[in-house]
C-alpha positions in Angstrom: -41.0 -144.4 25.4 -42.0 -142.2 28.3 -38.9 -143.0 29.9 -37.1 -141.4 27.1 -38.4 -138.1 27.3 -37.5 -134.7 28.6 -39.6 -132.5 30.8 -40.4 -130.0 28.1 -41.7 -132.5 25.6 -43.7 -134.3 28.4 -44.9 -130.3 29.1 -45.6 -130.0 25.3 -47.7 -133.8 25.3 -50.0 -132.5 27.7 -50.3 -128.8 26.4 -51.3 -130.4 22.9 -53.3 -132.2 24.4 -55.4 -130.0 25.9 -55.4 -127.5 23.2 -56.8 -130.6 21.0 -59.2 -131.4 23.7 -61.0 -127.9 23.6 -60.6 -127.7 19.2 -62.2 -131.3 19.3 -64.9 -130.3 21.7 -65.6 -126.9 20.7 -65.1 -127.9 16.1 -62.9 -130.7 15.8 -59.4 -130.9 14.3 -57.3 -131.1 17.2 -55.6 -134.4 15.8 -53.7 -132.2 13.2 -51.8 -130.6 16.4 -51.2 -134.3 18.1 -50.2 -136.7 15.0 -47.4 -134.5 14.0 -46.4 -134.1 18.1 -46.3 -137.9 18.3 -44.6 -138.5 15.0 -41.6 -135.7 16.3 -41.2 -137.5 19.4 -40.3 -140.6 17.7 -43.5 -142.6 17.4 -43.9 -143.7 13.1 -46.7 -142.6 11.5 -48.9 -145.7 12.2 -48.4 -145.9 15.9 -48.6 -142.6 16.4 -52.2 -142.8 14.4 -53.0 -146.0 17.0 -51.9 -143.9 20.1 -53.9 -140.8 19.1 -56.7 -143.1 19.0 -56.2 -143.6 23.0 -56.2 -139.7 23.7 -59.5 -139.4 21.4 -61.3 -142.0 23.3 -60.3 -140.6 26.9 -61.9 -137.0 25.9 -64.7 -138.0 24.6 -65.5 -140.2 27.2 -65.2 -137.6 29.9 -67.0 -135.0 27.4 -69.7 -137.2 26.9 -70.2 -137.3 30.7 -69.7 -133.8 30.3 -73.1 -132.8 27.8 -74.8 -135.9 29.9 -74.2 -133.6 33.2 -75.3 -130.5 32.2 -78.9 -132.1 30.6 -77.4 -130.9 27.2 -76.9 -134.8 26.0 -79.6 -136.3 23.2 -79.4 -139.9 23.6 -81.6 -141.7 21.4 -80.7 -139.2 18.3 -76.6 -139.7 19.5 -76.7 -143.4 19.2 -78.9 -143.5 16.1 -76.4 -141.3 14.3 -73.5 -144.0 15.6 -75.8 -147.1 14.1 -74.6 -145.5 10.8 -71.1 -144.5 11.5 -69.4 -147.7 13.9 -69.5 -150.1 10.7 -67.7 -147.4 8.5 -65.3 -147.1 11.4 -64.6 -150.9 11.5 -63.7 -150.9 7.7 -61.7 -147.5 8.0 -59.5 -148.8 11.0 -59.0 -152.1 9.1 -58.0 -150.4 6.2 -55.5 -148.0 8.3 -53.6 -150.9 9.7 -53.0 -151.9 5.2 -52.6 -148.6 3.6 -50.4 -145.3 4.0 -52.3 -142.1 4.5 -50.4 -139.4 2.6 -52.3 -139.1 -0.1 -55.0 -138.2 1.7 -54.0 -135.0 2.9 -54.7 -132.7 -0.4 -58.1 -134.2 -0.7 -58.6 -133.6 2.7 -58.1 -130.3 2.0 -60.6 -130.0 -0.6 -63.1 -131.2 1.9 -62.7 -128.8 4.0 -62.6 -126.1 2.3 -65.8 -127.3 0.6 -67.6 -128.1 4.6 -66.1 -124.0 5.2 -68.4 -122.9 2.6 -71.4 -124.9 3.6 -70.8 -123.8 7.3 -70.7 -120.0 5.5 -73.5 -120.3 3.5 -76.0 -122.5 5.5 -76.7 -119.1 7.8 -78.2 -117.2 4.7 -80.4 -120.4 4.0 -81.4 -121.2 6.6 -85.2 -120.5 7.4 -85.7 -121.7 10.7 -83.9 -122.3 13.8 -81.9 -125.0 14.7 -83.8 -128.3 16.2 -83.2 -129.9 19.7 -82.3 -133.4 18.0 -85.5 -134.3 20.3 -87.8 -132.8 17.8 -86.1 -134.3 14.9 -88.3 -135.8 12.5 -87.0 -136.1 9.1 -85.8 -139.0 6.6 -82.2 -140.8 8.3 -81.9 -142.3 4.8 -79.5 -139.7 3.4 -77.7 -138.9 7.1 -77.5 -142.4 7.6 -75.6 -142.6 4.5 -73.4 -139.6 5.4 -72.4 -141.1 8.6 -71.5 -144.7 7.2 -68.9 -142.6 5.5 -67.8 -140.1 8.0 -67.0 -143.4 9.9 -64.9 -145.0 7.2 -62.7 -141.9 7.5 -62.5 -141.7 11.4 -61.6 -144.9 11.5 -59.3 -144.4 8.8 -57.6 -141.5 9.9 -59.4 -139.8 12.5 -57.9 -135.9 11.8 -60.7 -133.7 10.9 -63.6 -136.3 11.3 -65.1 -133.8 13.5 -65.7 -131.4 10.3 -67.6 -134.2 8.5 -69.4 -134.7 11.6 -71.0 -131.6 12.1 -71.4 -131.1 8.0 -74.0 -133.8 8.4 -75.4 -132.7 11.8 -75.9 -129.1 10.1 -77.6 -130.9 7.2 -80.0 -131.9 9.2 -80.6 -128.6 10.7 -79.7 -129.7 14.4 -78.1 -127.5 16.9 -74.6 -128.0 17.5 -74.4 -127.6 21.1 -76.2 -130.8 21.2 -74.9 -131.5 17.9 -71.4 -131.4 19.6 -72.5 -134.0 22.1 -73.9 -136.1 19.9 -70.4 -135.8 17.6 -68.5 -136.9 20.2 -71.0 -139.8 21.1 -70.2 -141.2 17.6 -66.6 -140.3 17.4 -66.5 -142.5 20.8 -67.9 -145.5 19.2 -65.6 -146.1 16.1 -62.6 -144.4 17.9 -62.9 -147.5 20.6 -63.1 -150.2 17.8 -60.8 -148.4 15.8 -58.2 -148.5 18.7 -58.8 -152.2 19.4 -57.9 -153.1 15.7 -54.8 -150.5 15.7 -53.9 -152.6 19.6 -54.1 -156.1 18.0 -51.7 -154.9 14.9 -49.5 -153.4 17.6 -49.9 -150.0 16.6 -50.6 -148.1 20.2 -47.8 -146.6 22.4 -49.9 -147.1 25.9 -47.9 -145.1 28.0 -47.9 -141.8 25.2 -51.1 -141.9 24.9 -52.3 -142.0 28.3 -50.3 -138.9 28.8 -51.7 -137.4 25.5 -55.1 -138.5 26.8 -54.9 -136.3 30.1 -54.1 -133.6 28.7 -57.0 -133.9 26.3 -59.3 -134.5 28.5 -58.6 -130.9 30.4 -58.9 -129.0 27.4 -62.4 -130.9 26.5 -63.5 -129.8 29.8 -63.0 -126.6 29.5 -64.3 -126.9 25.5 -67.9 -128.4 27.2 -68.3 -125.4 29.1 -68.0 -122.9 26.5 -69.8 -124.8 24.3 -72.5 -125.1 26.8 -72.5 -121.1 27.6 -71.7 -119.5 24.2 -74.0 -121.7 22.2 -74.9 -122.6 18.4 -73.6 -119.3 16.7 -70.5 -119.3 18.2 -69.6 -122.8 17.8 -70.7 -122.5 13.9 -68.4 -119.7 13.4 -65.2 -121.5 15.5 -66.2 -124.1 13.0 -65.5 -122.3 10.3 -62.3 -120.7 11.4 -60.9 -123.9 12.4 -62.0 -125.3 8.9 -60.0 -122.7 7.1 -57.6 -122.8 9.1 -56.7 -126.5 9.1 -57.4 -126.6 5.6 -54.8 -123.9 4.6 -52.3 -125.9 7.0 -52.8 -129.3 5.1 -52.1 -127.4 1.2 -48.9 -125.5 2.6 -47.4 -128.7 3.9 -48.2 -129.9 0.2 
């Protein structure tokens, strides 16, 4: 597949890439910019949702190492949280590799337009500051819950798993520059059993989405550092933006 394509689209593979790499880091999303990419250079629609899988694993592996570097990384509250979410993203993966997706996409919509005005609101309502997952003491019965299904969707889909992510993080009052770290410590587990399902159905391009892959991982290098510096505010209102923003996209292409 590689083989077969031009300079500029290899240019535009990794320039996606990256600019998914910082969204994903920063909010999430940035699978809306590479699924339609791979799917115009040729790949069909279930391959090129195997082969995104790839790109997502090699960012979040280097962001992880990322947060874990700059002492920013919650451990123990991360892999809780992905307890709850890998056996949702067994059963979304397997159900990926069986079913079509489009008629997902207005629904998806609705979502996030809903998680926009929770990230809107949740400012005025809030009455005290965000915790360091550390100090985290509350009931995991409801989050637990929320993150079995947020991993039936990522594994389904993966697009816009992020949002759902962070809904729940904010739910439980944590602050999302760790929350971001632990996000992408969850999105890592069911994106790497999601891939090795979508690999045994034959539904990864290897070589597009090790190229789709570097270029994510630059832009989530550069997304860990301004997460890092700019902190919770900032990456609550990016959130928001990128909500709406994606949101609108997904009911105009309806």
């Amino acid at each position: 597949m590689l083989e077969n394509l031009s300079l500029i689209n290899l240019t535009a593979v990794l320039f996606i890439g990256a600019s998914a790499g910082f969204i994903n880091v920063l909010a999430g999303g940035g699978s809306f910019l590479t699924l339609p990419l791979l799917i115009f250079l040729g790949l069909p629609p279930n391959i090129a949702n195997g082969t995104n899988r790839l790109a997502i694993l090699m960012q979040n592996t280097f962001a992880v190492g990322s947060f874990i570097n700059k002492k920013v990384y919650p451990g123990i509250f991360a892999l809780k949280a992905a307890l709850f979410a890998v056996p949702g993203g067994i059963l979304g993966a397997w159900l990926a590799t069986i079913v079509s997706n489009s008629q997902f996409r207005i629904s998806l919509a609705v979502m996030m337009i809903l998680m926009s005005l929770f990230t809107l609101l949740s400012s005025n309502k809030q009455k005290q500051d965000p915790l360091d997952p550390a100090f985290y003491e509350g009931s995991w019965v409801g989050p637990g819950i929320g993150y079995f299904f947020v991993g039936i969707y990522g594994g389904y889909i993966q697009a816009g798993v992020g949002f759902l992510v962070l809904t729940v993080l904010m739910w439980q009052n944590i602050n999302l520059v760790h929350g971001n770290a632990v996000k992408l410590t969850i999105i890592f587990f069911f994106t790497a059993i999601a891939l090795v399902i979508f690999a045994v159905n034959g539904q990864v391009n290897w070589g597009m989405g090790l190229m789709l892959g570097i270029g994510n991982m630059g832009g989530a290098w550069l997304g860990t550092h301004v997460a890092i510096k700019k902190g919770h505010n900032f990456i609550k209102h990016v959130v928001t933006i990128a909500v709406i923003a994606f949101a609108i996209k997904l009911l105009l292409d309806n």
